[in-house]
DRENMIDO-952891 format. One record per residue (C-alpha): x negated, y negated, z; residue in three letters; residue number from 1. Coordinates in steps of 0.02 Angstrom, whole numbers, always signed. Layout:
u / v / w / resn / resi
X / Y / Z / ALA / NUM
...
//
This chain:
u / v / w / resn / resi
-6369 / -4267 / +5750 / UNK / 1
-6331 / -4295 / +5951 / UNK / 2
-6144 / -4286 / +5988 / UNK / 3
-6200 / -4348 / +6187 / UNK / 4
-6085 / -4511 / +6160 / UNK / 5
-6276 / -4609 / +6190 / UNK / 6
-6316 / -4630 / +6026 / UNK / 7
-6226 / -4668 / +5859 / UNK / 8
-6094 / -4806 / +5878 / UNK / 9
-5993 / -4887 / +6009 / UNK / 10
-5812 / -4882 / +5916 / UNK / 11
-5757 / -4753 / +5753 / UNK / 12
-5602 / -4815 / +5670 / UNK / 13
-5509 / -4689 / +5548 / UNK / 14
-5422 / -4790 / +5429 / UNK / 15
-5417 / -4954 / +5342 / UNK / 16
-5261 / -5006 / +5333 / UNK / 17
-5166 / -5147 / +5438 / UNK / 18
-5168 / -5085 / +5606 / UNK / 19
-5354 / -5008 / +5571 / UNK / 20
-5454 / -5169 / +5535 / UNK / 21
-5353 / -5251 / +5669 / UNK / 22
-5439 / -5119 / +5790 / UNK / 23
-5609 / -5141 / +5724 / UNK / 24
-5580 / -5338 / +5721 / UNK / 25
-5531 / -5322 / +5912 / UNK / 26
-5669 / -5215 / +5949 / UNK / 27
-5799 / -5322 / +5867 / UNK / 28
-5732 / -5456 / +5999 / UNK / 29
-5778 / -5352 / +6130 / UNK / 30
-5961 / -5350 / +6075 / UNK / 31
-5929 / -5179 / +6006 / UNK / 32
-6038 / -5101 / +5872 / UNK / 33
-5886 / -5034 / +5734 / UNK / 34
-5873 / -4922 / +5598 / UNK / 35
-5733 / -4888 / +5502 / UNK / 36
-5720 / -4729 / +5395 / UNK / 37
-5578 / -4735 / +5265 / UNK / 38
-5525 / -4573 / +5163 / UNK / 39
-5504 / -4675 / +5005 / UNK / 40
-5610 / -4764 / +4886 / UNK / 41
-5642 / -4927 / +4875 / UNK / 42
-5517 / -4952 / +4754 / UNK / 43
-5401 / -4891 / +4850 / UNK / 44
-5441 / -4958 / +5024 / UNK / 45
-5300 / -5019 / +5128 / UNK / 46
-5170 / -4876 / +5163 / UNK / 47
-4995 / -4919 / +5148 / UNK / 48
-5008 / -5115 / +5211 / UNK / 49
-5079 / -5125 / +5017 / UNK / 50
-4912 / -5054 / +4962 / UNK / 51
-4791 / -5184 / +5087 / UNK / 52
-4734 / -5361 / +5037 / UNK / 53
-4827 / -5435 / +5175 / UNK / 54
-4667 / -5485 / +5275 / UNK / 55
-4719 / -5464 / +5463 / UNK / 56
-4587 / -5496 / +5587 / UNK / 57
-4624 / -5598 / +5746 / UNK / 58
-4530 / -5697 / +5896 / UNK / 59
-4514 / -5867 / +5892 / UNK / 60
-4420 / -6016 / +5956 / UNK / 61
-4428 / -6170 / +5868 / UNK / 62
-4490 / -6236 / +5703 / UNK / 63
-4653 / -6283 / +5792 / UNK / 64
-4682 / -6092 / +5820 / UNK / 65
-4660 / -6068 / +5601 / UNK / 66
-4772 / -6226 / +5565 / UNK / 67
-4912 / -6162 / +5672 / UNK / 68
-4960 / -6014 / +5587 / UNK / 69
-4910 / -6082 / +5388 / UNK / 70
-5000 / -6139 / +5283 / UNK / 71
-4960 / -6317 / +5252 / UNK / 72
-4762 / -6363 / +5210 / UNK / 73
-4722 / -6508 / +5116 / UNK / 74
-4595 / -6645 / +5198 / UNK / 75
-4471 / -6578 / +5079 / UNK / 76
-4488 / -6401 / +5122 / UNK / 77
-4480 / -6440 / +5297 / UNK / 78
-4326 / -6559 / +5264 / UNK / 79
-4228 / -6420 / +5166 / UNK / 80
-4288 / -6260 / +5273 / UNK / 81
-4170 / -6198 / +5412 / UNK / 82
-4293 / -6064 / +5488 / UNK / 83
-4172 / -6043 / +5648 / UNK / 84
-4256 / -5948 / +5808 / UNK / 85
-4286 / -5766 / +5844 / UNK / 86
-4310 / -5772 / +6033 / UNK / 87
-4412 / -5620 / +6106 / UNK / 88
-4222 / -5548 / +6164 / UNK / 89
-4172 / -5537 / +5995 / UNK / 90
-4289 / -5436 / +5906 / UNK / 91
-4317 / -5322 / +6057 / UNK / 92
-4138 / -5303 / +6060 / UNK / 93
-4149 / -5261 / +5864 / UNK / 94
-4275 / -5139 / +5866 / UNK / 95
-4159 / -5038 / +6036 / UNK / 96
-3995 / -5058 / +5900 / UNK / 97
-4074 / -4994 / +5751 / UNK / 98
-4144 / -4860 / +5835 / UNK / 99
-4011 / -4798 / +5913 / UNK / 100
-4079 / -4856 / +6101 / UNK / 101
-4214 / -4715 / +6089 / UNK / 102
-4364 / -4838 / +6056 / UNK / 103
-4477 / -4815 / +6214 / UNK / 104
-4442 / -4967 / +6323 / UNK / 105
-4618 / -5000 / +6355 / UNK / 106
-4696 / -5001 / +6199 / UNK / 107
-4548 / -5090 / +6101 / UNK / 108
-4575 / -5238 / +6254 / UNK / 109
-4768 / -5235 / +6201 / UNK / 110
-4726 / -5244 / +6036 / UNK / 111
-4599 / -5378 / +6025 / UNK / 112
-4706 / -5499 / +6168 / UNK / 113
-4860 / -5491 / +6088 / UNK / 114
-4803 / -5548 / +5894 / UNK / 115
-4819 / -5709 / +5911 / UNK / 116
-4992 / -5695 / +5971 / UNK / 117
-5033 / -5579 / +5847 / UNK / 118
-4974 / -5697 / +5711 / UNK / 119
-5076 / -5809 / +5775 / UNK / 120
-5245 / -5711 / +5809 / UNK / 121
-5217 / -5648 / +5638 / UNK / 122
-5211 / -5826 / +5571 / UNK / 123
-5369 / -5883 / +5646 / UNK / 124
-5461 / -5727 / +5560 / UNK / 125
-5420 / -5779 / +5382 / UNK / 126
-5231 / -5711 / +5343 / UNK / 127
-5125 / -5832 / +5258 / UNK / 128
-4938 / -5861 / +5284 / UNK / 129
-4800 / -5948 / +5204 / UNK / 130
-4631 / -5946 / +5212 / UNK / 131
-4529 / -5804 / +5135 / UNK / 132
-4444 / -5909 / +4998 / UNK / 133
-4335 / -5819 / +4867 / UNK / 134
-4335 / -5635 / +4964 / UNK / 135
-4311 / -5691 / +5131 / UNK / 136
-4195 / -5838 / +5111 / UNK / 137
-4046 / -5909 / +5027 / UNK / 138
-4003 / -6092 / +4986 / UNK / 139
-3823 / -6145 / +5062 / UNK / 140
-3775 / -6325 / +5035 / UNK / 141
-3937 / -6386 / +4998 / UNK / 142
-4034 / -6308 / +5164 / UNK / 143
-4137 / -6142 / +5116 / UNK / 144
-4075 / -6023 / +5253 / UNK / 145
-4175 / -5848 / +5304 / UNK / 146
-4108 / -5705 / +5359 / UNK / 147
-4143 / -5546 / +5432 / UNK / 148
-4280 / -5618 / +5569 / UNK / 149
-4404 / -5628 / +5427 / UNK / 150
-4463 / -5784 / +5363 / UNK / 151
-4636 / -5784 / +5348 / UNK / 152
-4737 / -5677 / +5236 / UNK / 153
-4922 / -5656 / +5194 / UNK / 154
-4984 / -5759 / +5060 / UNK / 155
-5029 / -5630 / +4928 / UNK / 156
-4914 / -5496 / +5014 / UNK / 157
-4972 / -5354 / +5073 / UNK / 158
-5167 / -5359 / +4959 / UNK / 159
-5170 / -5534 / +5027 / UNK / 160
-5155 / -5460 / +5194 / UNK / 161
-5295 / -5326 / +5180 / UNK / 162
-5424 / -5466 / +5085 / UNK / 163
-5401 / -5568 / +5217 / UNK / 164
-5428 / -5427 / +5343 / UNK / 165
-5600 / -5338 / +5236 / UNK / 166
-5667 / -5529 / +5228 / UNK / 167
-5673 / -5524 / +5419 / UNK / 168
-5747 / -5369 / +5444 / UNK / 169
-5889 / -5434 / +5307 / UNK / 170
-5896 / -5593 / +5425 / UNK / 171
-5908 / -5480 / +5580 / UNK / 172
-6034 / -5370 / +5534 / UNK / 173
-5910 / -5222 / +5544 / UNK / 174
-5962 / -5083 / +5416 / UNK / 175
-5846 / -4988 / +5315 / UNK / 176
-5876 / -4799 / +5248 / UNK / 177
-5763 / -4747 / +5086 / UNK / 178
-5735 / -4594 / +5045 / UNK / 179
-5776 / -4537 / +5220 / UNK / 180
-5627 / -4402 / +5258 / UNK / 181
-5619 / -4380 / +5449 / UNK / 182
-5546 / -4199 / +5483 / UNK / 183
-5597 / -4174 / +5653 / UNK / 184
-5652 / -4245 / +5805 / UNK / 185
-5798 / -4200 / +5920 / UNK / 186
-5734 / -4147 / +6100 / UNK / 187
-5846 / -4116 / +6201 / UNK / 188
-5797 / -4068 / +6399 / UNK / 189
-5620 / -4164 / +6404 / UNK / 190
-5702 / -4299 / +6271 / UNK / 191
-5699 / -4379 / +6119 / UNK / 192
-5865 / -4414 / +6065 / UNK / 193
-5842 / -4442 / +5885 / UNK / 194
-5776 / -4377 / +5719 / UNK / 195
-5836 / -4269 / +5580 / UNK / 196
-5794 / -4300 / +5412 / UNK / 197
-5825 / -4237 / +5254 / UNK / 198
-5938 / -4375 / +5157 / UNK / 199
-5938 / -4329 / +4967 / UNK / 200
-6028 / -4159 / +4981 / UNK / 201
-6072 / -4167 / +5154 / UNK / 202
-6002 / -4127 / +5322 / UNK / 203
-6057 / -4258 / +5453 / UNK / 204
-6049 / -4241 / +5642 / UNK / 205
-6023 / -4452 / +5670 / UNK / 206
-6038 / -4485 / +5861 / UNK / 207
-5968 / -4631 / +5954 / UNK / 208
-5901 / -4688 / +6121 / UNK / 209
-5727 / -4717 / +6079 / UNK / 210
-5636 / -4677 / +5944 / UNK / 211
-5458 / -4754 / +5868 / UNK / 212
-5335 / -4666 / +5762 / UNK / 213
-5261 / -4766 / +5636 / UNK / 214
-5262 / -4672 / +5459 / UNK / 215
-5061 / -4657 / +5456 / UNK / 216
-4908 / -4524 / +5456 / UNK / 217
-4898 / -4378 / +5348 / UNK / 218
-4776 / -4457 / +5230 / UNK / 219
-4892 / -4433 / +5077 / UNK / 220
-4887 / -4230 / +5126 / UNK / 221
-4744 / -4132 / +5037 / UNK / 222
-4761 / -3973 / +5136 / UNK / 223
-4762 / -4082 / +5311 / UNK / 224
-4614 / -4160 / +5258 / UNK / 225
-4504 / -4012 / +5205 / UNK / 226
-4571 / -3949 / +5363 / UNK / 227
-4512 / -4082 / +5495 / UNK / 228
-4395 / -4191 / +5407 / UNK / 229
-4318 / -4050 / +5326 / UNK / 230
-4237 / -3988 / +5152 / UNK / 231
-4260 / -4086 / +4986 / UNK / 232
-4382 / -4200 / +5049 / UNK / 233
-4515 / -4142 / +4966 / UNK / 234
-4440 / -4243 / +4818 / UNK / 235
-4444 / -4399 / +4872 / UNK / 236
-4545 / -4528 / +4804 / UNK / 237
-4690 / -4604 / +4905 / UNK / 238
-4702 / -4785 / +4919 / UNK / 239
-4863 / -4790 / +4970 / UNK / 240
-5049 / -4709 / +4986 / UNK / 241
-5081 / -4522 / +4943 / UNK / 242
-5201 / -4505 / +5076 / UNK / 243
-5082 / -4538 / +5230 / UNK / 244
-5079 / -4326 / +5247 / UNK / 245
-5049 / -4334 / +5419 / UNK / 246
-5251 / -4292 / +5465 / UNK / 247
-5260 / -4409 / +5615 / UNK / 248
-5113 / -4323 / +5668 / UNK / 249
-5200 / -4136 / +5652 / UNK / 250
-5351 / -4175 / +5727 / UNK / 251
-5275 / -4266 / +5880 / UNK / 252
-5127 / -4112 / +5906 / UNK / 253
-5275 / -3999 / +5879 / UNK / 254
-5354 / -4036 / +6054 / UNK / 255
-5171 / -4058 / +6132 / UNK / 256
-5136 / -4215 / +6100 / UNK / 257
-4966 / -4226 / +6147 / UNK / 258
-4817 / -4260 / +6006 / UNK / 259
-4702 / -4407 / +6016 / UNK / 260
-4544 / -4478 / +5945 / UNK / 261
-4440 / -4427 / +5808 / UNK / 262
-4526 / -4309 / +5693 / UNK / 263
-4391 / -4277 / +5583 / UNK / 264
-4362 / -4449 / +5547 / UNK / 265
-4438 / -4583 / +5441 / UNK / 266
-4429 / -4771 / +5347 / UNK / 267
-4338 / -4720 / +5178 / UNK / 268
-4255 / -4822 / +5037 / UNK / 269
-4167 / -4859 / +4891 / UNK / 270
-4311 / -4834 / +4764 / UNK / 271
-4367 / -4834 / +4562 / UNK / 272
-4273 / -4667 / +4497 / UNK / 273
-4405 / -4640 / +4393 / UNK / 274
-4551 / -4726 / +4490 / UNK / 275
-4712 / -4629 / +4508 / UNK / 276
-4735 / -4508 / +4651 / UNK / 277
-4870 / -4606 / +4736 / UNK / 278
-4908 / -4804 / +4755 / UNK / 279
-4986 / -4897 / +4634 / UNK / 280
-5016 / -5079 / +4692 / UNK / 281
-5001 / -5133 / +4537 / UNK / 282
-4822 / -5097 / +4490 / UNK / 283
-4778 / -5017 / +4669 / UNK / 284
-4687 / -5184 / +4726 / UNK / 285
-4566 / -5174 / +4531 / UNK / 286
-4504 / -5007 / +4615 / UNK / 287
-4408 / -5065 / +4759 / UNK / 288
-4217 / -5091 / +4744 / UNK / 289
-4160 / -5205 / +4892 / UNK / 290
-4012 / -5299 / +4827 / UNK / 291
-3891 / -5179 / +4872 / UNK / 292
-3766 / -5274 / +4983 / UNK / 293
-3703 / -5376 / +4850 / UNK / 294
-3650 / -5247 / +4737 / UNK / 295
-3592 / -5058 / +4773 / UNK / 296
-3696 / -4899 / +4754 / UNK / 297
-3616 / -4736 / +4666 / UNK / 298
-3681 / -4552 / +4675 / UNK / 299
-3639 / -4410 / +4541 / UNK / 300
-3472 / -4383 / +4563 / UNK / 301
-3440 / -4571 / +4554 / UNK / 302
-3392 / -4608 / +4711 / UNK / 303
-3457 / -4737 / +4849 / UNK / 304
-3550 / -4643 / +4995 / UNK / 305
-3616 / -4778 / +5086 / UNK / 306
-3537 / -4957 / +5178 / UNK / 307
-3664 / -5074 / +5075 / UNK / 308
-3627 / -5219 / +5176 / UNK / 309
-3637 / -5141 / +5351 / UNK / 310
-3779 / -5265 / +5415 / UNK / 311
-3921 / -5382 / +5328 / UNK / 312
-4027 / -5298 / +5222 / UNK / 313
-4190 / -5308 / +5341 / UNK / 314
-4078 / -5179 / +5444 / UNK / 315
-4018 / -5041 / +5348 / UNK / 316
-4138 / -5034 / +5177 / UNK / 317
-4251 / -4906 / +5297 / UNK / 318
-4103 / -4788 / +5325 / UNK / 319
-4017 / -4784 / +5171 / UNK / 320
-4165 / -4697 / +5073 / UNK / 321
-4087 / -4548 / +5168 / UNK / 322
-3938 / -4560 / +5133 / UNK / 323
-4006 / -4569 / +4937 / UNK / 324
-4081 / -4419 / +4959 / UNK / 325
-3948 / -4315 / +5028 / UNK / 326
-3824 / -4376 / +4863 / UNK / 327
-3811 / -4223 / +4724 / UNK / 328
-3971 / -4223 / +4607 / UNK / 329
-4046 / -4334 / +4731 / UNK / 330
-3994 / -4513 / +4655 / UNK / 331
-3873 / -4662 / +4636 / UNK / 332
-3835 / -4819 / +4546 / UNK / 333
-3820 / -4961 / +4623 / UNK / 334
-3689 / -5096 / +4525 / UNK / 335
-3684 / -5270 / +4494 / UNK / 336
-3569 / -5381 / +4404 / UNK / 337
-3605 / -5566 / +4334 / UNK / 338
-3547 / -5660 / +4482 / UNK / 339
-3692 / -5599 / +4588 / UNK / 340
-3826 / -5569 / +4470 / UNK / 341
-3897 / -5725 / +4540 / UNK / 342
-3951 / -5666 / +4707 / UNK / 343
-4049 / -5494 / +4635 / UNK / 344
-4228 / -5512 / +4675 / UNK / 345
-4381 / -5518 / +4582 / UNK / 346
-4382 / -5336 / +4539 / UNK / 347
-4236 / -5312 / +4466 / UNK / 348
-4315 / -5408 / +4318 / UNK / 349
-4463 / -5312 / +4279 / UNK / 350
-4504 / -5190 / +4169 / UNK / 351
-4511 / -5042 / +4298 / UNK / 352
-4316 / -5026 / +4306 / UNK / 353
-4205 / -4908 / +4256 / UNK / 354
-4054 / -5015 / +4204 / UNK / 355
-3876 / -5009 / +4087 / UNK / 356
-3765 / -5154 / +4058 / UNK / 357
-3594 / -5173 / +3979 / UNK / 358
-3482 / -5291 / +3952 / UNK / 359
-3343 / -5175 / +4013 / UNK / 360
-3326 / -5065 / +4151 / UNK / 361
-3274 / -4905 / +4050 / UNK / 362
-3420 / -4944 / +3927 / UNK / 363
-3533 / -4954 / +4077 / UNK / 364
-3477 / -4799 / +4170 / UNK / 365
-3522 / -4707 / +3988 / UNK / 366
-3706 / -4768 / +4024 / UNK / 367
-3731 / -4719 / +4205 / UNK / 368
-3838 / -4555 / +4162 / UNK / 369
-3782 / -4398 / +4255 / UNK / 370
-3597 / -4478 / +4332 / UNK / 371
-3421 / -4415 / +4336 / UNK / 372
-3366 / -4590 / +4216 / UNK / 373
-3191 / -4559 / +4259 / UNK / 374
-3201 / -4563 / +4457 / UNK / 375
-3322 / -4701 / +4434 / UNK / 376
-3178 / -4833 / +4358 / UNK / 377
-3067 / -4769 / +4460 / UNK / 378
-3181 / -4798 / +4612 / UNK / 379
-3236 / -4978 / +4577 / UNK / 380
-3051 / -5008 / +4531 / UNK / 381
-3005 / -4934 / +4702 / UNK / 382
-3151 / -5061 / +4797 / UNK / 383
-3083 / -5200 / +4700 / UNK / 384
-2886 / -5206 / +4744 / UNK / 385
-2967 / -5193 / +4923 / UNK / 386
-3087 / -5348 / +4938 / UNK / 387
-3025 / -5459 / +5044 / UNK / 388
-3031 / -5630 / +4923 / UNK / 389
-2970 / -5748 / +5069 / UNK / 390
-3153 / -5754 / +5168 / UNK / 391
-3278 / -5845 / +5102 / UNK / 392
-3444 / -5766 / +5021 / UNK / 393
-3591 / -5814 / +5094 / UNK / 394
-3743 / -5708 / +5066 / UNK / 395
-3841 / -5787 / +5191 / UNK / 396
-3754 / -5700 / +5361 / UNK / 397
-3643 / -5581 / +5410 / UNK / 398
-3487 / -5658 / +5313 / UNK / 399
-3361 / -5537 / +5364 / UNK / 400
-3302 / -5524 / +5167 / UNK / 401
-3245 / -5342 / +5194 / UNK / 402
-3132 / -5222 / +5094 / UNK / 403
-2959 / -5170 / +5209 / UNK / 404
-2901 / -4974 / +5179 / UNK / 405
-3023 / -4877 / +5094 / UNK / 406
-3077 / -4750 / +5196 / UNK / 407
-3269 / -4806 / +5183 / UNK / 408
-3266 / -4997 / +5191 / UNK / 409
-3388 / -5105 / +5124 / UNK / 410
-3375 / -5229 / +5288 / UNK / 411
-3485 / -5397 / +5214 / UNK / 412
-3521 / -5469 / +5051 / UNK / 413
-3384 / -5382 / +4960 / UNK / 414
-3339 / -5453 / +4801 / UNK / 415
-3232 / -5388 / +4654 / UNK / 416
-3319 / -5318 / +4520 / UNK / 417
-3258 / -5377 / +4391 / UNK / 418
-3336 / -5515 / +4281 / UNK / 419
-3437 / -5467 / +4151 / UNK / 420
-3600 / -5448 / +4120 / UNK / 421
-3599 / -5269 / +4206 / UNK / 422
-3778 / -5193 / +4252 / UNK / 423
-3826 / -5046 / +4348 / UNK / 424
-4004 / -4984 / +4412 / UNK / 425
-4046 / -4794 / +4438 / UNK / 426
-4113 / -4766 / +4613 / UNK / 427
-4191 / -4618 / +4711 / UNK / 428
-4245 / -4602 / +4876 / UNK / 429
-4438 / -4667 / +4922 / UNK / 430
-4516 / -4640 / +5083 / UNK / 431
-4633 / -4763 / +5170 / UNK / 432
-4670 / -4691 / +5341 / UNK / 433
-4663 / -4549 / +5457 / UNK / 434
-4576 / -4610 / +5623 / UNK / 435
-4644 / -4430 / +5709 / UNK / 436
-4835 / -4463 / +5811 / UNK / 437
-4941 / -4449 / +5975 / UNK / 438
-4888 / -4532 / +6117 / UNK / 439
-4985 / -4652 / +6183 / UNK / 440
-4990 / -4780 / +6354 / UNK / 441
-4973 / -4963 / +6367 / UNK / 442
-5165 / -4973 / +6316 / UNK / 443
-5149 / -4879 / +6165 / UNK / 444
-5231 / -4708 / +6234 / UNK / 445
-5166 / -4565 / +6169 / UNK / 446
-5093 / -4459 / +6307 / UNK / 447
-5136 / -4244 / +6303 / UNK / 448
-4972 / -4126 / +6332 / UNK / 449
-5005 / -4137 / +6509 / UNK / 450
-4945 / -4329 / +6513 / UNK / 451
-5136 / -4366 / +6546 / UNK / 452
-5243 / -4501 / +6441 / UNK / 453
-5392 / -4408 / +6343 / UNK / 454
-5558 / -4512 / +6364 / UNK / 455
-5600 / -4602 / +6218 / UNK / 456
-5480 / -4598 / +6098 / UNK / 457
-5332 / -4728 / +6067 / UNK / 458
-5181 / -4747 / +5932 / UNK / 459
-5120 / -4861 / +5822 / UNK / 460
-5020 / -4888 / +5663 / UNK / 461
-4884 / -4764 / +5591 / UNK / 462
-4947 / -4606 / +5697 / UNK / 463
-4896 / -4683 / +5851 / UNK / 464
-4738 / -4590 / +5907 / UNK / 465
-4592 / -4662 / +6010 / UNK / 466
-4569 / -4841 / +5935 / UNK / 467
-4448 / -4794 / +5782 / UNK / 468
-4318 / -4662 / +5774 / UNK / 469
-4177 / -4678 / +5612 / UNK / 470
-4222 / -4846 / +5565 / UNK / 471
-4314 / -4997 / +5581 / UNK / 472
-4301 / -5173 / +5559 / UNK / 473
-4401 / -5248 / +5420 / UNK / 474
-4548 / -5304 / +5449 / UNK / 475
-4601 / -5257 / +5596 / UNK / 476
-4712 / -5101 / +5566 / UNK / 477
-4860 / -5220 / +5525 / UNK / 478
-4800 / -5321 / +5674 / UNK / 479
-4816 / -5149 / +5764 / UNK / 480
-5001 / -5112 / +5685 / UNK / 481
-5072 / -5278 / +5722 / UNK / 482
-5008 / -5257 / +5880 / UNK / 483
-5059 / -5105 / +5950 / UNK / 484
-5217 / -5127 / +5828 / UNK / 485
-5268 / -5264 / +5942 / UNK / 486
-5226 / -5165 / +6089 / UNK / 487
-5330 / -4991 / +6034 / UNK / 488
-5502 / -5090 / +5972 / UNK / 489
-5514 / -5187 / +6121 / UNK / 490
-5479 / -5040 / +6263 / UNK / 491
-5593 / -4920 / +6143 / UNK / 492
-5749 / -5063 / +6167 / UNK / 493
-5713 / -5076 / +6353 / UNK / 494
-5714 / -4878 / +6385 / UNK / 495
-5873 / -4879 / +6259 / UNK / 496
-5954 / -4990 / +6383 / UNK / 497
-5894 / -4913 / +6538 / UNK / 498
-5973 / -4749 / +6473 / UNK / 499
//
């Protein structure tokens, strides 16, 4: 087959998850012939954006902004829903806190500017949003109030997200190769001309103008993590796909692509003890164990390791998978009593839990599996003579509720517990994404070690380095791949053209 870049087609995208099908959508726009090879079967199509809830944060100011891209809201819902703003200053200044002001400046401004639009683009090609009602919200008084800068949410979460997206490409006349593993690409005199990839038996030399990278971090790679994020994480759990083996990433480093952002770091959290070791979309969603702030979370020895109320949930559920990780035998229990069983979410009521209830808290601490029971009561009887009572709970915002003189503090939403019904739920740590990738410009081209762009090939998705480093805020790595998606399709199909 020629590898000259003048036949074959215009634009190869590796991948097919969220960020991928937004390249080849963009693209398409462009006039661009596409083709999209995905590792997985058809069955399996979609990458980790299969695996997410569908919650994709974005900047907005009014409740115009909100009714724009939903679906249609009743006059009650509109009458009862207190969606508030989330100016463009607000999530770029969340993604600089959470990550510790290392998030590259330029990207993080790209990112955060062009949601809205993104939301919007990705409305008029078939996704469907509503608001985030029950996960994302809380009612107060009669008004449903969201938190965390997240209230909208793809109708059919995350498989609602990729339908929408495969439906498109069907529309568009983009095609779509399964079980096409891409393992290297064709460089040819300071070029990317194309890909080869192993196609059931075969090894195919696939040429093209432009390629984009978009098949994920190496999260679903045990030896890759042990190696870069370092000791015991080649037990955690993966959330999501077991094809995101960091192969974009190989191929790309492999003709000196240059490495970017924080490589020993990823998005980690408090996940189903017992869950399996890879996603499975349809249980994957029962696993996750989000509730946290309104109750306290216990290790081995019995004893707290972590302030559970240090921020809304949207900012500290991607760190505290770490922290999981790092507790002897590599688990917790996170604990409830009856005044706040209320405000667990949906999947702390499935079948996929590991859970123990009591109607005492001695009787419970004999049920937490693997735990010092002593220095548990003593612990929870510690938190509780600390709670401030006096401040009112409100699980809605930051309410300040804090415990006063224990050494770790607990600094919102703490309540006594101590009303029976007692329950507990076994977590572990599960990882969702590698924050380590290739750096890339302001158009989405990756850059080579010498800070230079490579002709032809462009980022986007999880393996771009340099957005995330410890943590980041929920939601917004689909904001992130639709973004930079966009981006990567449409400045492959020019620099097809131009060749």
């Amino acid at each position: 087959m020629n590898t000259n870049g003048k036949d074959g087609v215009d634009v190869i995208v590796v991948g097919a998850g969220n960020a991928a099908m937004c390249a080849a959508l963009s693209a398409r726009e462009q006039g661009a012939s596409v083709l999209v090879l995905e590792r997985s079967p058809e069955t399996e199509r979609g990458g980790n954006s299969t695996f997410t809830d569908g919650v994709i944060r974005f900047a907005y100011e009014s409740v115009d902004d909100i009714i724009a891209i939903s679906e249609p809201l009743t006059p009650e819902e509109l009458a009862t829903s207190d969606f508030g703003v989330y100016p463009q200053e607000k999530f770029f200044d969340d993604i600089v806190r959470v990550t510790e002001h290392r998030t590259d400046p330029d990207l993080c401004e790209i990112v955060v500017k062009e949601s809205k639009a993104a939301m919007q683009w990705l409305k008029k090609n078939g996704v469907k949003f509503v608001p985030n009602f029950g996960r994302q919200s809380y009612r107060i008084n009669g008004r449903v109030k969201f938190a965390g800068g997240g209230p909208m949410v793809v109708n059919g979460g995350g498989p609602g997200l990729m339908e929408a997206h495969y439906k498109a490409a069907q529309r568009n006349g983009i095609a779509v190769q399964y079980g096409a593993w891409a393992q290297d690409l064709i460089f040819e005199n300071g070029v990317v001309r194309g890909v080869v990839a192993g196609v059931g038996s075969e090894t195919k030399r696939i040429p093209a103008r432009a390629v984009v990278l978009a098949c994920g971090g190496f999260e679903a790679n045990a030896e890759w993590r042990a190696r870069y994020l370092g000791k015991g994480w080649d037990l955690a759990k993966v959330r999501g796909s077991k094809y995101n083996t960091g192969d974009g990433l190989a191929m790309a480093l492999k003709i000196g692509a240059q490495p970017a952002g924080h490589w020993s770091g990823c998005h980690a959290v408090s996940w189903e003890r017992y869950a399996t070791d890879f996603g499975d979309p349809a249980i994957t969603a029962n696993f996750q164990r989000h509730s946290y702030p309104f109750g306290i979370m216990v290790n081995a020895n019995g004893l707290r390791f972590v302030d559970e109320g240090a921020d809304i949930r949207n900012y500290t559920y991607a760190k505290y998978g770490h922290i999981v990780l790092e507790q002897p035998g590599q688990f917790a229990w996170q604990v409830f009593d009856g005044q706040v069983a209320y405000l667990l979410r949906d999947e702390y009521k499935t079948r996929q839990v590991t859970k123990v209830t009591a109607d005492s808290l001695e009787a419970l601490a004999e049920k937490l599996e693997g735990v010092n029971a002593r220095k548990f009561v003593e612990t929870v009887r510690e938190f509780n003579a600390t709670v401030d009572t006096n401040t009112k709970f409100d699980p809605s915002v930051k309410d300040g509720r804090a415990t006063h003189g224990l050494a770790l503090p607990k600094s919102n939403w703490a309540n006594r517990i101590d009303t029976p019904p007692f329950e507990a739920y076994a977590v572990t740590c599960g990882i969702t994404f590698t924050y380590g990738g290739l750096r890339i410009d302001t158009r989405a081209q990756v850059q080579n070690t010498s800070h230079e762009a490579i002709p032809g090939l462009f980022a986007a998705g999880e393996l771009v380095g340099g957005i995330y480093y410890f943590n980041a805020p929920g939601g917004s790595g689909l904001t992130s791949g639709a973004v930079f998606g966009r981006i990567a399709g449409r400045e492959a199909a020019l620099a097809a053209a131009a060749m």
